[in-house]
N, C-alpha and C positions, 0 to 999 in steps of 0.2 A: 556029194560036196555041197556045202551051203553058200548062200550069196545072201548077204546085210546090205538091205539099199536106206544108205537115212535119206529122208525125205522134208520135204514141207509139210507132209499130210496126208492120211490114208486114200481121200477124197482129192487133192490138189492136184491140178490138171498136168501138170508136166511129170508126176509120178505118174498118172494112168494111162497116160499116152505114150511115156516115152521109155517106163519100164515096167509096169505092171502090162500092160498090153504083149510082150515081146517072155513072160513067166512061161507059156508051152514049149518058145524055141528053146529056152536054158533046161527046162526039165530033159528035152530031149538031148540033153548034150550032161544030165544026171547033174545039172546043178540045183539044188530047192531053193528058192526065192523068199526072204523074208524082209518084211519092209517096219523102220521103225521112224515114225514124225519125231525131226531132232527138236528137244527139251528147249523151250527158253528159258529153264532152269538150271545155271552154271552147274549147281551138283549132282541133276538129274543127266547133264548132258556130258560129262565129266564118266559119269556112273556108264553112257551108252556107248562112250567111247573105248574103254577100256572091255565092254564084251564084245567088241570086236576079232578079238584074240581067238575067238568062239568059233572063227568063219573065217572059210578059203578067200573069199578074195568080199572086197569091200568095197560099192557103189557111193559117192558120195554125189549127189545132184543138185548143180545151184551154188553152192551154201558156201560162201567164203567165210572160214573158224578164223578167229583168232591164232593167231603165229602159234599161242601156247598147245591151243586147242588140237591146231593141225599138227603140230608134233607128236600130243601124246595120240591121235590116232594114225600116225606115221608107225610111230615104234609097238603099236597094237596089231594094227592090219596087217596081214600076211601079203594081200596083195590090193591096191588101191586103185581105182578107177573113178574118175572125174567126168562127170556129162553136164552139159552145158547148152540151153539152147536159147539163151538170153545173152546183151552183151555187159555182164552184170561188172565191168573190169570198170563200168561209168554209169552216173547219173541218167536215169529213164530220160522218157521226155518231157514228162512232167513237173521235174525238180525246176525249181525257180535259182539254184543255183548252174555254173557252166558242167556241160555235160562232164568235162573231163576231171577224175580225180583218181590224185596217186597213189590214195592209202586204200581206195579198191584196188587198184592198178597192180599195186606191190602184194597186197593180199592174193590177188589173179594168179598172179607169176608165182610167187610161192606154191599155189594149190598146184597149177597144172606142172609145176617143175616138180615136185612130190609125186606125184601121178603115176604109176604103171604105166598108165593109159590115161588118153584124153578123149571122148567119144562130143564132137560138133553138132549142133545141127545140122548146118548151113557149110557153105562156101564163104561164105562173109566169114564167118566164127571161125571158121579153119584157119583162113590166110589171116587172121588178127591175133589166131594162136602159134601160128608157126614159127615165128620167133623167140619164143621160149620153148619148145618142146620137138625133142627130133621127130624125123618124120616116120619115122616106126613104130612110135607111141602116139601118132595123131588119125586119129578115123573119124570122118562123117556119116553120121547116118539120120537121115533125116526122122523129123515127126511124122508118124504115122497112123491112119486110125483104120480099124477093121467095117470096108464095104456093106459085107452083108449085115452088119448091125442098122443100117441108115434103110428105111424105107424111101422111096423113090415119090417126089413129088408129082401131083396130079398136072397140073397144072390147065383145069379149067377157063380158070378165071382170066376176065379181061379187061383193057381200062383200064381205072381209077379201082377200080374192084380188086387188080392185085393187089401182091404185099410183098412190100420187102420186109426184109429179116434183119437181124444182126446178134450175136452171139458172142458172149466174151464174159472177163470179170470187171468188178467192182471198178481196177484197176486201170481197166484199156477206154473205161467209159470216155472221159476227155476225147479220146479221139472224134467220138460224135459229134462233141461240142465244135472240132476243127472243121467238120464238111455241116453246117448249117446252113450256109448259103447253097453248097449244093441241092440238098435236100429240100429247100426253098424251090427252089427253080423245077425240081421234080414237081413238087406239089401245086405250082401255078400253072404248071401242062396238063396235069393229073390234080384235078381238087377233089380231096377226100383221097385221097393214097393214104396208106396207112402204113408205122413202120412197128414191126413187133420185133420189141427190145426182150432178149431172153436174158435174163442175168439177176443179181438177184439185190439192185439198184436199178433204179430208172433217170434218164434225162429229161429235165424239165424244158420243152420243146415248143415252139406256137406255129413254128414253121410247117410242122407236119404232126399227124394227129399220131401219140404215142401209143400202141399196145402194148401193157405190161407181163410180161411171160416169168412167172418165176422161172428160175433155173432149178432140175433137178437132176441127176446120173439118169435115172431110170426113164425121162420122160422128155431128155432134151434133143432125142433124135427124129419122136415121134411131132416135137413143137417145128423143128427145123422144115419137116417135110411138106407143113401146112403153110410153108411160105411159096412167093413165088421166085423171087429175086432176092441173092445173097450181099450185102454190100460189105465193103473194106477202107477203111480208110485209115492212112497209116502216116505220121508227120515225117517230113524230110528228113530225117536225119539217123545218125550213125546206130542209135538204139534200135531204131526202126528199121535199120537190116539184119540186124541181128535176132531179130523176130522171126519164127521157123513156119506160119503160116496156116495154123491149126484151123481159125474161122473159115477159111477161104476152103481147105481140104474138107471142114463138114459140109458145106453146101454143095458142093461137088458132089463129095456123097452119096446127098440127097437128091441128086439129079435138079440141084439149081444152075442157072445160070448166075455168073457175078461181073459185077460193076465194082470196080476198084480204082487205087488212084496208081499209075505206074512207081513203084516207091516198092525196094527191096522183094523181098518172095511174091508179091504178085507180081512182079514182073515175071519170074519165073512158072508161077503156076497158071495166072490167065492169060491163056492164047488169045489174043485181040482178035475178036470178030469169030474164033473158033467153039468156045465153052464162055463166054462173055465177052466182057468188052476194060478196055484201059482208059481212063476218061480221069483229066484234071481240071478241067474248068466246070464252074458251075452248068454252063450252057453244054458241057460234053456229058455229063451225068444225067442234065433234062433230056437228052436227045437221047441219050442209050436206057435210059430208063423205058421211057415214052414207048420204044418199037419195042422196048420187051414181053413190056404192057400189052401191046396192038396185037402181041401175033406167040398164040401161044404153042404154035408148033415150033417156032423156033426158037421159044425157051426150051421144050423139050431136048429137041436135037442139041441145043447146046450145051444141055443139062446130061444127054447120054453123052456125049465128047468128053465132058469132066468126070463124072463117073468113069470112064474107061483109065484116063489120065489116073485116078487114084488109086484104082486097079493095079497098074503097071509100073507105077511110080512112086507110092507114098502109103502102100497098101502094107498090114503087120506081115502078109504072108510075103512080101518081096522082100523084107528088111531084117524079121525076128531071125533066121540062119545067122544073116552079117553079124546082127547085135551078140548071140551067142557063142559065135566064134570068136567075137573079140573078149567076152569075158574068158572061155576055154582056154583061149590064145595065152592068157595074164596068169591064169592058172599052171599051165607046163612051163611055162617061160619062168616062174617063181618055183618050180618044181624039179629044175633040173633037164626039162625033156623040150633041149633048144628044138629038137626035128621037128617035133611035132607043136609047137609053139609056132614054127615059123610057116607051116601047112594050113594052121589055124588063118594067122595074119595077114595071109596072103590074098583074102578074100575081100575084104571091105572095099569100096571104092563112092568115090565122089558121082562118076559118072548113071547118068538112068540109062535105062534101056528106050528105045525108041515106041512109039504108040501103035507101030504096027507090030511087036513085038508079040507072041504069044507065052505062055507060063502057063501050067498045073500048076495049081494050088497043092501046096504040102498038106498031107493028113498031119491032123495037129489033137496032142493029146490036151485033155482040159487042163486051164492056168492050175499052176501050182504055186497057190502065192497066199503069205499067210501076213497078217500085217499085227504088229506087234507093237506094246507099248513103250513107255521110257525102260 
């Protein structure tokens, strides 16, 4: 059986994370994975809609079509599934217009009411979709990144000699520009701390002396690990819970400790004083900075805590099953074979498993994932 995921992009983070990553569990469940970046070319994307027809069931991630759009790939797809791990139904945080708008909103509601399936990120995303879409056709499964791809930070260095880190797009940059005062307050405890900016823009900074990192696939796990301290900072508000947490799980990874501000999935992911720290005042960022700096055994220790948490929690080998039984699930369920659709769907769930938890890791055959043009 095949599976069509349109995407933003062969390379675009929330394809490789959230379904090129998870290509071994669908093969093992004999679905083949083929991914195509939707056209901003009405005729090219018109043209990728209707080979849809081509393929058992149809991934659509992100991308609210136009009404016309999502129709003609209604009446194309055999079977449709909608992933979501932004709160795209509204303006970012960055819009200088009000976050809220209805022609996303109604565009929202249409894609996930078309939907087979609705696959969340988050707990935020779920209960903000549950009112349009029964709860049979709603599963979360979080962002997840594969462990052993992340080398383990050393974590020598001490004082002003560490580094923090930070890792993102073009996009999330602003949010730096939001903790400048914190990062100020770091650096007058710590002078000469240094922050290495991985992305592939930098902020222009005086507060704190900048490291520029390009960003690349092949070399941004290897940059992560040369940090010591992972930082997050995320604005108050409803976009920013809807954010699935991806920076704060690489550091983790990497056996970082992180400084975050309590706001949406770091609440969820950094245990306060267990694998980092929760800090929103300038003066809480200097302070948890500063002893991360002082004492680098207990970056470590905090940096194994998080590491185990991504293991057990937010790891492809704890999720890619869920993720391809919910596509399997869309596939018998469109097929005819209610039993075993419902054997499928029975599995997803919101809840983790606890950190004393133990798991085997699944034998996993190689990704089978082929990315394809308009």
């Amino acid at each position: 059986m095949k599976v069509l995921a349109l995407v933003g992009g062969p390379d675009h983070v929330c394809y490789r994370y959230r379904i090129e990553a998870f290509a071994w569990a669908l093969a093992e469940e004999d679905l083949l994975l083929e991914a195509a970046p939707i056209s901003r070319k009405t005729w090219k994307r018109v043209g990728q809609l209707r080979r849809a027809r081509h393929f058992d069931v149809v991934l659509l991630q992100r991308k609210l079509l136009p009404f016309w759009q999502l129709r003609l790939l209604r009446r194309a797809a055999r079977c449709l599934i909608y992933d979501v791990d932004d709160a795209v139904y509204q303006r970012d945080s960055t819009s200088r217009k009000p976050p809220a708008s209805w022609q996303r909103m109604i565009h929202y509601w249409a894609t996930v009411y078309s939907a087979d399936a609705v696959i969340t990120g988050n707990e935020f995303l779920r209960r903000r979709t549950m009112a349009y879409v029964e709860p049979q056709r709603l599963f979360t499964i979080p962002t997840c990144v594969e462990p052993r791809r992340y080398p383990l930070a050393s974590h020598r260095r001490t004082g002003a000699a560490s580094r923090l880190v930070w890792i993102g797009q073009r996009s999330t940059l602003p949010s730096l520009d939001q903790c400048r005062r914190h990062l100020q307050a770091a650096g007058e405890v710590l002078p000469g701390l240094e922050l290495r900016v991985i992305c592939d823009a930098w902020p222009e900074m005086t507060e704190i002396r900048i490291v520029p990192r390009r960003w690349s696939s092949p070399a941004e796990t290897a940059e992560l690990a040369e940090g010591d301290i992972g930082i997050n900072w995320l604005p108050d508000d409803a976009w920013s819970r809807g954010k699935c947490g991806l920076k704060v799980l690489q550091y983790m990874a990497c056996g970082l400790p992180v400084v975050a501000n309590p706001v949406g999935m770091n609440r969820e992911m950094v245990l306060d004083g267990q694998n980092g720290f929760l800090a929103s005042t300038p003066e809480q960022w200097a302070d948890a900075i500063a002893r991360l700096a002082a004492d680098p055994q207990l970056r470590r220790r905090m940096g194994a805590c998080g590491r185990q948490l991504v293991e057990q929690r937010f790891s492809v080998d704890r999720w890619g099953a869920q993720f391809a039984k919910v596509v399997r699930g869309v596939v018998d369920r469109a097929a005819g074979r209610p039993e075993l659709a419902a054997s499928q769907f029975a599995g997803p769930s919101a809840e983790y498993p606890s950190l004393d938890s133990q798991r085997t890791p699944r034998r996993r055959r190689s990704p089978h994932s082929v990315v394809v043009g308009g």
